[in-house]
C-alpha positions as CSV (number, residue, x, y, z in Angstrom):
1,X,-22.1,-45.0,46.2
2,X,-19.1,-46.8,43.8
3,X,-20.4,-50.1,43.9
4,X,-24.3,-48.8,42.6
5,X,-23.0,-46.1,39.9
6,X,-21.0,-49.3,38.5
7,X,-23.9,-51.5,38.9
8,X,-26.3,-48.9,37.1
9,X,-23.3,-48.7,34.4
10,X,-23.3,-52.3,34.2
11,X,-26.7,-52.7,33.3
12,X,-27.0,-50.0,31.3
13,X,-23.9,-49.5,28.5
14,X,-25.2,-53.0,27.0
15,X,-28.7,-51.4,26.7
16,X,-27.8,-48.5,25.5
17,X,-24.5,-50.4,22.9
18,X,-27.5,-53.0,21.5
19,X,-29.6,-49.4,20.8
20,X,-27.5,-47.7,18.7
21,X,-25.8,-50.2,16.8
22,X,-28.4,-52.1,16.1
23,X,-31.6,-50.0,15.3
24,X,-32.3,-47.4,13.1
25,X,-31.3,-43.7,13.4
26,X,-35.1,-42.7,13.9
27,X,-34.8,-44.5,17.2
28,X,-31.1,-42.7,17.8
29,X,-33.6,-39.1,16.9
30,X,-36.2,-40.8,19.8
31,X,-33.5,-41.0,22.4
32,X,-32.1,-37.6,21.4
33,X,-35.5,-36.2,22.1
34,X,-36.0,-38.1,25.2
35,X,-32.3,-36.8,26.6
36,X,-32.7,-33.1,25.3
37,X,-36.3,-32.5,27.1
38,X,-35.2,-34.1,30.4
39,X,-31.7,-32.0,30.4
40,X,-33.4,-28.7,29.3
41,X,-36.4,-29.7,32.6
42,X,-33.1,-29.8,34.8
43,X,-31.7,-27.3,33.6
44,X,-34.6,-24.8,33.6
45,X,-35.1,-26.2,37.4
46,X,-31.7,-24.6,38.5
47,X,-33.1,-21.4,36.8
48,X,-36.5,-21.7,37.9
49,X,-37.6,-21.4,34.2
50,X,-41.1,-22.0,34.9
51,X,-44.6,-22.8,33.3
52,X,-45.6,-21.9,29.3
53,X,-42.3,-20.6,28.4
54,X,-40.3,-23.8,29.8
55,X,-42.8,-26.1,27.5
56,X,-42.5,-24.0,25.3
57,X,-38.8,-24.3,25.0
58,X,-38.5,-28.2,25.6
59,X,-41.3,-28.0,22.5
60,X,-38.5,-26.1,20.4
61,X,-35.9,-28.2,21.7
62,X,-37.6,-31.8,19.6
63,X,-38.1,-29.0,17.0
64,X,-34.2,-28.0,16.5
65,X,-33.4,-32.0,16.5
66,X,-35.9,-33.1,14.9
67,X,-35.2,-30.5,11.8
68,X,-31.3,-31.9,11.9
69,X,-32.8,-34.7,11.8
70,X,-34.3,-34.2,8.5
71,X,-31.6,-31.5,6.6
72,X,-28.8,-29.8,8.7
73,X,-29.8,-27.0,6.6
74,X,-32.7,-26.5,8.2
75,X,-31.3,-25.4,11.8
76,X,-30.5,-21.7,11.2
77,X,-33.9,-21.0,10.5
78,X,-35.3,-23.3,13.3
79,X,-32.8,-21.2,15.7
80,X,-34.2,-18.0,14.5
81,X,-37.9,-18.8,14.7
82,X,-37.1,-20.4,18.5
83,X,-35.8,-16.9,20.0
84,X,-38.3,-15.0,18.1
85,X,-41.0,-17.6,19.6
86,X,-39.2,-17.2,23.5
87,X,-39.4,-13.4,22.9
88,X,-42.5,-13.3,22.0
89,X,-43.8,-15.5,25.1
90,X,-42.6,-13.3,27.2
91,X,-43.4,-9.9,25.5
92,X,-46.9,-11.6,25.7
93,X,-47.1,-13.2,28.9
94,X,-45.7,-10.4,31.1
95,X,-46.7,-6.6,30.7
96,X,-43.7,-5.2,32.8
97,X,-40.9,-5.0,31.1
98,X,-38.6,-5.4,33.8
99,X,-36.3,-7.9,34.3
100,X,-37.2,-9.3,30.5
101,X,-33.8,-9.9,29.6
102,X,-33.2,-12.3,32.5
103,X,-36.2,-14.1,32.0
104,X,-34.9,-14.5,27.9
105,X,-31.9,-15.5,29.2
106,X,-31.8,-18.9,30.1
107,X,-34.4,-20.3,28.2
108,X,-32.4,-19.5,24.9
109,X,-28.9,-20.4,27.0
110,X,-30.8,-23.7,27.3
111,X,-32.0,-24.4,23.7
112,X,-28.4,-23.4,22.6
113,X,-26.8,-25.5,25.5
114,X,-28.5,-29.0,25.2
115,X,-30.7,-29.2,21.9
116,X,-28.6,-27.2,19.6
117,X,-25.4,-29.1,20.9
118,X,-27.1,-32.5,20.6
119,X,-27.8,-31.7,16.7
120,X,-23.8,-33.1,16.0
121,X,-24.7,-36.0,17.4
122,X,-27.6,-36.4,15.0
123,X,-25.0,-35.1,12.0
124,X,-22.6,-38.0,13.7
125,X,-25.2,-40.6,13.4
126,X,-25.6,-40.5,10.1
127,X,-21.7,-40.8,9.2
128,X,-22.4,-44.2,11.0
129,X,-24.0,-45.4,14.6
130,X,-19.9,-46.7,15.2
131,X,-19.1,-43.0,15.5
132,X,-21.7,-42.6,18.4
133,X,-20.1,-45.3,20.5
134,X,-16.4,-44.0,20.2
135,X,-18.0,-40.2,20.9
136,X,-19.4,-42.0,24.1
137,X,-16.5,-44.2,25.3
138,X,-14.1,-41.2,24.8
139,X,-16.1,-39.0,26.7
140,X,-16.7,-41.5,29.4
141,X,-13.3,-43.2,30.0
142,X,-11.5,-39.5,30.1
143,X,-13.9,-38.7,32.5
144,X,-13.2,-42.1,34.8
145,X,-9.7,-42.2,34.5
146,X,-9.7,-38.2,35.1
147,X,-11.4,-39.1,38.7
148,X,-9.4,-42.2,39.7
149,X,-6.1,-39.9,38.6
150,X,-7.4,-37.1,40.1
151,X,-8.4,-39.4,43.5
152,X,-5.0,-41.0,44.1
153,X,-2.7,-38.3,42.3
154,X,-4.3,-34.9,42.5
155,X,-3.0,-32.0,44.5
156,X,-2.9,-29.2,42.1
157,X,-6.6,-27.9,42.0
158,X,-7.6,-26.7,38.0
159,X,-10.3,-24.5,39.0
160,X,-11.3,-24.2,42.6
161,X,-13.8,-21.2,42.1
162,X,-15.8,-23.6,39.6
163,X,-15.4,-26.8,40.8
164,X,-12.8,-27.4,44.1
165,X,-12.1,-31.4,43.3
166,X,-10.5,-30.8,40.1
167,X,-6.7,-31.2,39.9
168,X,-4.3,-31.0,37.2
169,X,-3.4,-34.0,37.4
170,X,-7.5,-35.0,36.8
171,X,-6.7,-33.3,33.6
172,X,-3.9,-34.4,32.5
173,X,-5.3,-38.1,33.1
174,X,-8.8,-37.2,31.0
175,X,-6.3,-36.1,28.1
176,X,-4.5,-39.4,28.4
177,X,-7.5,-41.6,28.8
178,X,-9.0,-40.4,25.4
179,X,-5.7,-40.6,23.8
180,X,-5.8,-44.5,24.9
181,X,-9.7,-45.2,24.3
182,X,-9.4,-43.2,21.2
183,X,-6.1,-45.7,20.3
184,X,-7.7,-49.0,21.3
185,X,-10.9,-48.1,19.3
186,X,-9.1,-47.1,16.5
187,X,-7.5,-50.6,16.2
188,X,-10.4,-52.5,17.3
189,X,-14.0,-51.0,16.7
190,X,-13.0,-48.1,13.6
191,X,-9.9,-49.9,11.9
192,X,-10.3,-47.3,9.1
193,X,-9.4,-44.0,11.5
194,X,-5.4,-43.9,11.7
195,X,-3.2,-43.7,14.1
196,X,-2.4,-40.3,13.8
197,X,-5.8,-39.0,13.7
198,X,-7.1,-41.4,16.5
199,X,-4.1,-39.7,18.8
200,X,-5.3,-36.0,17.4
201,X,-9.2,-36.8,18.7
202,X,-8.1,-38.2,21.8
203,X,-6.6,-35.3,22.7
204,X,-9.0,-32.7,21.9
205,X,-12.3,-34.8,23.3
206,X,-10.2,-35.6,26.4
207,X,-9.7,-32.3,26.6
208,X,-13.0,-31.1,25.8
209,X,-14.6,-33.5,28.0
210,X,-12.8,-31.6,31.2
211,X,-14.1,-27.9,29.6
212,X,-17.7,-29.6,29.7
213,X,-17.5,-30.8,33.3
214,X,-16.4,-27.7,34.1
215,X,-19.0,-25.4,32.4
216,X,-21.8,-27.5,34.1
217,X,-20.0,-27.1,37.3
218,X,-19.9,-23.6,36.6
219,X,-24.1,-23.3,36.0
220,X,-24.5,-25.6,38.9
221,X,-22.4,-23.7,41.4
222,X,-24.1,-20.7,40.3
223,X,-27.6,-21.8,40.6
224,X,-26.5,-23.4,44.2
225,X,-27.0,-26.9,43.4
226,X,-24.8,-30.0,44.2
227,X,-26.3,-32.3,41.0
228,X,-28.5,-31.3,38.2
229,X,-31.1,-34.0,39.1
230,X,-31.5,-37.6,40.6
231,X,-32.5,-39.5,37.4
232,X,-29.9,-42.0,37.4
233,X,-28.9,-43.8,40.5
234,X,-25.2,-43.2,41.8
235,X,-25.3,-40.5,38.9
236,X,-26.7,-38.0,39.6
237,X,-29.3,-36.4,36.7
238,X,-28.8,-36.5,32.8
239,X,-27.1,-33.3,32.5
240,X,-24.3,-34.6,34.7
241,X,-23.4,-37.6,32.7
242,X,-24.0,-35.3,29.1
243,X,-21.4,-32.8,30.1
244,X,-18.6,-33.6,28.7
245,X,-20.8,-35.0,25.8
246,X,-22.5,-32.1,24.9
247,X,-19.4,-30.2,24.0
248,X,-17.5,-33.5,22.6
249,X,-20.1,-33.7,20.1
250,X,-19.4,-31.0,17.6
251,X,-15.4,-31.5,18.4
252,X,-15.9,-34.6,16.9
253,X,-18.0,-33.7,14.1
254,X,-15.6,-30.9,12.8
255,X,-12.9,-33.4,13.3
256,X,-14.7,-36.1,11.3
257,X,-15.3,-33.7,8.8
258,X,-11.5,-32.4,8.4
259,X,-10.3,-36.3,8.2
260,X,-12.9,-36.7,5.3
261,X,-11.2,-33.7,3.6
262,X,-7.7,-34.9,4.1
263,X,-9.0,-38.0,2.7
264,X,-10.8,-36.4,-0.4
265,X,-14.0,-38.1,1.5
């Protein structure tokens, strides 16, 4: 199982490093699109969100990106019109009223969750496709050293009702493992970040990265499902490896945008 989810990660990171850096952001939008409508399909499978109303809401999904795509300032509205559009669909699809509010439920949990979240990433694209890759390694390294640590150090669970194999120590290891990627990045890939920032953003996506995890973990354990899908090999599906991402996105954009100001940017 090791030796095929780094194999898969071999062949992909290059792939995926040569995409953003090199091509436009309307391509970045295109894999956006692609990655929000097959997260929201697993998602809405561990809800059993089913037929027009889960098209419907993968539809609003490329919507919602596709307007931040275009002018941030557009997303409010684009929010609004999607749950009056949900609410609608069902008002309109269903006659009995009963049990409305839990078939709303997760299909606007799931526009906010994955679509909605994704939109930093477009807001972080345009600051420069650099930004995208040190959102990404962040995310990723926490989460590998946070499982090796976790492996050969961990005996204090985090949160066993969410997500048993979780140790403190896991944790603690995520934190230090952005703190590091953030560092090594900051002197290598993004010379203009300092120091003191790059250690501040470690921190809180390393952090953020572990709250991520465990929020899926928390939907999955409650929907009864071991992985959200079996897209990538060794990986389980998209949503697994988005996680952290999902939620490290908009800490970095507010971040980003709080170094600008301290720099009169």
């Amino acid at each position: 199982m090791y030796l095929k989810r780094l194999i898969v990660a071999a062949l992909l990171l290059p792939v995926l490093y040569i995409y953003i850096m090199l091509l436009p952001s309307q391509y970045f939008l295109l894999l956006m699109l692609c990655v929000s409508s097959l997260a929201l399909t697993e998602f809405y499978s561990m809800y059993r969100v089913r037929g027009i109303i889960k098209y419907t809401c993968i539809f609003l999904g490329i919507a919602l990106l596709s307007a931040s795509f275009i002018s941030k300032e557009l997303l409010p509205e684009i929010i609004v019109i999607s749950v009056i559009t949900i609410m609608c669909v069902r008002l309109l699809l269903k006659k009995d009223p009963h049990s409305s509010l839990q078939d709303i439920s997760p299909p606007i949990l799931g526009l906010l969750y994955i679509p909605v979240f994704l939109t930093f990433q477009i807001q972080i694209r345009k600051l420069g496709p650099e930004w995208i890759i040190f959102l990404y390694a962040l995310v990723w390294v926490s989460d590998s050293i946070a499982y090796y640590v976790g492996k050969s150090l961990g005996k204090r669970r985090l949160y066993t009702a969410v997500s048993p194999n979780k140790t403190i120590e896991g944790a603690v290891g995520s934190i230090l493992g952005g703190v590091l990627c953030s560092l090594f990045l900051s002197l290598t890939f993004i010379p203009l970040l300092t120091i003191s920032s790059a250690v501040v953003i470690g921190i809180m996506i390393g952090a953020t990265s572990i709250i991520g995890d465990l929020v899926e973990s928390m939907f999955k354990r409650d929907a009864g499902i071991k992985d959200s899908g079996i897209i990538i090999p060794g990986h389980g599906g998209i949503l697994d490896k988005i996680d952290g991402i999902l939620f490290g996105g908009p800490v970095l954009y507010f971040m980003l945008l709080t170094i600008g100001a301290a720099h009169g940017s």
